[in-house]
C-alpha positions as CSV (number, residue, x, y, z in Angstrom):
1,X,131.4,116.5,105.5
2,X,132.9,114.3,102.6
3,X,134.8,111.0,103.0
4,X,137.6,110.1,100.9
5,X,137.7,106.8,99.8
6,X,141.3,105.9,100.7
7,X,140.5,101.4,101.0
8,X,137.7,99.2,101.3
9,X,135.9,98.6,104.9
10,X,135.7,94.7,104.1
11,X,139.0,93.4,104.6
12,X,140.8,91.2,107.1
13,X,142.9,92.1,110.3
14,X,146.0,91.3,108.3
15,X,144.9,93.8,105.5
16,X,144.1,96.6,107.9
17,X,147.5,96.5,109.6
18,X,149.3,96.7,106.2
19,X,146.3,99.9,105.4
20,X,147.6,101.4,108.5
21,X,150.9,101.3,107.3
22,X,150.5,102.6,103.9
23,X,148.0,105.6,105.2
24,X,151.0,106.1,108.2
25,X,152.9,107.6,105.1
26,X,150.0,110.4,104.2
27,X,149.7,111.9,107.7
28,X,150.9,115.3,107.6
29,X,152.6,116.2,111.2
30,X,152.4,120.1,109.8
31,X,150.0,122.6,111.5
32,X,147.2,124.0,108.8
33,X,144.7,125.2,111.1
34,X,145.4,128.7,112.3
35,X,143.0,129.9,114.0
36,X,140.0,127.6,114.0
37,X,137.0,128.9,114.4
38,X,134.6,125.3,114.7
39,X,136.4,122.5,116.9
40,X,134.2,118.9,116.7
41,X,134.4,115.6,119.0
42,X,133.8,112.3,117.8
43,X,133.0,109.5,120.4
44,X,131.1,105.7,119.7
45,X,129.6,104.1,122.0
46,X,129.8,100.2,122.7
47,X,127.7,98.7,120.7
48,X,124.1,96.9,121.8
49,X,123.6,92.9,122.1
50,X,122.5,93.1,118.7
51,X,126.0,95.1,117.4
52,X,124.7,98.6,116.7
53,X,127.0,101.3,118.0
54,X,126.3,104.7,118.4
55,X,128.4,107.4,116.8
56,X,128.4,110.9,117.6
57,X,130.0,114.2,116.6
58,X,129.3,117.2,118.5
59,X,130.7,120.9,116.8
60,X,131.4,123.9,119.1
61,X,132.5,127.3,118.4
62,X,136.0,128.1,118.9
63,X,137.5,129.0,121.8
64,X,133.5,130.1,122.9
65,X,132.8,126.4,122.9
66,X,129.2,127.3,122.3
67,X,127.6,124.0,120.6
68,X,126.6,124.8,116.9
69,X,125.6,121.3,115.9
70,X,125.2,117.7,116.9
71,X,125.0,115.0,115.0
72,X,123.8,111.4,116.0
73,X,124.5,107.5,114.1
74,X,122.9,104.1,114.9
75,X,125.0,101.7,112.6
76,X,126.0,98.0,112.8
77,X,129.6,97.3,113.7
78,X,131.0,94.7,111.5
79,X,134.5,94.4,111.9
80,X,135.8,92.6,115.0
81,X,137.1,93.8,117.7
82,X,140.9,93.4,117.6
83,X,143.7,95.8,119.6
84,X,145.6,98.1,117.3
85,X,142.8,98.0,114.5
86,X,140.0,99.5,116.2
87,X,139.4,102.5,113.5
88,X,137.8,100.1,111.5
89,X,135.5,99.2,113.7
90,X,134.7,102.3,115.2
91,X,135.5,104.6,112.6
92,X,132.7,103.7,110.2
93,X,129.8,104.8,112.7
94,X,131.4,108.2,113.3
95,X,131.8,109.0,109.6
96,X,128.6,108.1,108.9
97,X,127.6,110.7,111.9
98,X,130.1,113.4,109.9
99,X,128.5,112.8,106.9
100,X,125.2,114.5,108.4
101,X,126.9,117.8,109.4
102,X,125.8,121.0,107.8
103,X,128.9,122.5,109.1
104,X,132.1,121.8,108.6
105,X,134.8,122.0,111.4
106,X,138.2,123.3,111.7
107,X,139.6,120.5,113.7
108,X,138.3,117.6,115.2
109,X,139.0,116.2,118.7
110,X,139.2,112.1,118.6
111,X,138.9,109.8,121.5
112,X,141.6,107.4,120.8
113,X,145.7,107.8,119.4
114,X,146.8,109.5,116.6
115,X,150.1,108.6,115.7
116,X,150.6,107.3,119.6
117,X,150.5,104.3,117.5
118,X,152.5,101.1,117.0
119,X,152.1,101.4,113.4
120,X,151.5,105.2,113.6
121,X,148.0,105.5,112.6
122,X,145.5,105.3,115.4
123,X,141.7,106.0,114.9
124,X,142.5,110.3,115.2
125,X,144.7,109.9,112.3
126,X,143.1,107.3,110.2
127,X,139.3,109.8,111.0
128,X,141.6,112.9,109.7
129,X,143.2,111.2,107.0
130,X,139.6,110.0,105.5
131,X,137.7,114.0,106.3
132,X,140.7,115.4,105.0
133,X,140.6,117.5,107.9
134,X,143.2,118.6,111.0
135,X,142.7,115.8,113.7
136,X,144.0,115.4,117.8
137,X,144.4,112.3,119.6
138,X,143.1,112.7,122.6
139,X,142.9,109.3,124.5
140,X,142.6,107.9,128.1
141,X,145.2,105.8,127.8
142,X,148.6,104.5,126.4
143,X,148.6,102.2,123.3
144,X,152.7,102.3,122.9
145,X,155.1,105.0,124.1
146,X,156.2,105.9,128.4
147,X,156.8,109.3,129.8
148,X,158.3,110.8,132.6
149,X,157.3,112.8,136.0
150,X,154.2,114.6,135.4
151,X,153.7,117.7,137.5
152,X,150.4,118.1,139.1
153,X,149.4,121.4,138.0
154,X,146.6,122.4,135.1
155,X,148.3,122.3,132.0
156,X,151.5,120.6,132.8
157,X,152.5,117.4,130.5
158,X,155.5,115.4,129.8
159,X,156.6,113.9,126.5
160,X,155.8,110.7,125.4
161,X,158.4,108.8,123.5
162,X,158.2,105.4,122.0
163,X,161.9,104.4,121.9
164,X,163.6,107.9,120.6
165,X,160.4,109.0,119.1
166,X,158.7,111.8,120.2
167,X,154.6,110.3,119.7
168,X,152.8,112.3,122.1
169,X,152.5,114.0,125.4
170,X,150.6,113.0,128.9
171,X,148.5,116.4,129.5
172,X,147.2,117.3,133.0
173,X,144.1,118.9,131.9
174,X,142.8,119.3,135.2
175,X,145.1,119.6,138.6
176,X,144.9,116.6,140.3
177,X,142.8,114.6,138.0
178,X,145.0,111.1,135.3
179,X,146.4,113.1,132.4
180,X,145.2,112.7,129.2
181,X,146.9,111.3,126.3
182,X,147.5,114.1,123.5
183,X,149.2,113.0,120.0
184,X,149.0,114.5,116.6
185,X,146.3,113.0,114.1
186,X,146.7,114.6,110.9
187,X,147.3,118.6,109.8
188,X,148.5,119.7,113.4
189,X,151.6,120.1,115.2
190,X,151.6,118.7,118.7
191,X,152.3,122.3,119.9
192,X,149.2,123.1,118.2
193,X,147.6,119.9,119.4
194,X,148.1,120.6,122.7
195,X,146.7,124.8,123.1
196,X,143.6,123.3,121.4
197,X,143.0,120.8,123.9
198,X,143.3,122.9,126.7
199,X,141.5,126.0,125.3
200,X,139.2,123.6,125.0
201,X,138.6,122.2,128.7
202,X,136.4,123.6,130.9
203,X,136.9,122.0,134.5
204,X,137.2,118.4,133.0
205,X,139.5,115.7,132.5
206,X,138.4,115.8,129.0
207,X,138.3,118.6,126.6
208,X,134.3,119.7,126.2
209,X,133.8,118.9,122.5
210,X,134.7,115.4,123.7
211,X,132.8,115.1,126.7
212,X,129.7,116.6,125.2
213,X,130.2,113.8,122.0
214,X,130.4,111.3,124.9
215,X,126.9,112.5,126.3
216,X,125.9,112.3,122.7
217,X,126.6,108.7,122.2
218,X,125.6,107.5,125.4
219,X,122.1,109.2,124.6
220,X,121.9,111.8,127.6
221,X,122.3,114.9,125.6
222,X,120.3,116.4,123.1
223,X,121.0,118.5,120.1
224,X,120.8,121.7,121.6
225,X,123.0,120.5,124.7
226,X,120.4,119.5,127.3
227,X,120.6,116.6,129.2
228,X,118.8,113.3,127.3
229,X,116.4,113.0,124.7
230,X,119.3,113.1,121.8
231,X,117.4,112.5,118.5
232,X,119.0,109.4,116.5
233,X,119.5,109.7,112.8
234,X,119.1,105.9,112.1
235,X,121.6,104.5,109.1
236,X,121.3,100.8,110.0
């Protein structure tokens, strides 16, 4: 996969909150993927006492979800880590683990906001902004926004508004189990964001592209799917 170059990596916290603004402008809240046929998950690790993360993208078939490819980053984190700003810290590593892909996929699955956002441009839609490819927040927890009663059931959600804005939905993705927190990162609808998701789980809280990436990162899954041994394409 390419990366645009949209703004330099080396800047300060007060620089990336005015990037997030500008890039806030570009997101495109219009769906563009119909059907995919490749769905991705991103995930990074926390980094090791030495500040190496571990980025990961894992690429499934769609809605099959049989894994195609998986790609796997060492890098050094650099930027610090600072609430609201955490794409650029984070988002580096799992670029650098896009780069690697030999295919390219439809829509990619982010663990973090997309425009669940204070300044509208969590890491989903800064990753989908910079691939230049469809993106879902999909994250474990609220950065801004409330929502109401939440049924129990499979598949029920609730919107999620930050004052009169609509930014998201809380998405029971499995019955009796925290929702998850589902927001539009670039190129989708939140219609659209949300049938992916859940086309996409498979007796989870989270949807599988995102669990496997998780496995990925963490080091206990391995390119074909199995449990550990992950090889590590090194870009220290």
């Amino acid at each position: 996969m390419q990366v645009l170059e949209l703004h330099s990596w080396k800047v300060t916290s007060t620089e990336a909150k005015a990037i997030q603004t500008r890039l806030a402008g570009m997101v495109s809240q219009d769906r563009s993927v119909t059907p995919p046929k490749l769905v991705a998950g991103v995930d990074v690790s926390k980094e090791s006492l030495d500040g190496v993360a571990t980025g990961a993208v894992v690429v499934m078939s769609y809605p099959q979800l049989n894994l195609v490819e998986t790609r796997v980053v060492r890098q050094k984190v650099t930027f610090p880590y600072v609430p609201g700003i955490l794409s650029f810290r984070e988002a580096p590593v799992i670029l650098a683990a896009c780069q690697q892909l030999t295919t390219v996929p439809d829509v990619i699955l982010v663990d973090g906001q997309g425009i669940a956002h204070p300044r509208r441009l969590g890491i989903a839609s800064h990753l989908g902004l910079l691939l230049n490819t469809p993106s879902i927040g999909c994250a474990k927890s609220i950065l801004c926004g409330k929502h109401g009663l939440l049924e129990k059931d499979t598949g029920s959600f609730a919107e999620m508004k930050d004052g009169a804005e609509v930014v998201g939905v809380a998405l029971r993705t499995k019955a009796g189990v925290r929702p998850v927190y589902i927001s539009v990162g670039h190129k989708v609808d939140l219609p659209t964001a949300i049938s992916v998701v859940m086309n996409c789980c498979r007796g989870y809280r989270l949807p599988e592209p995102m669990r496997l990436a998780h496995l990925a990162a963490s080091g206990v899954l391995s390119s074909r799917g199995r449990p550990r041994a992950t090889a590590v394409l090194s870009a220290c």
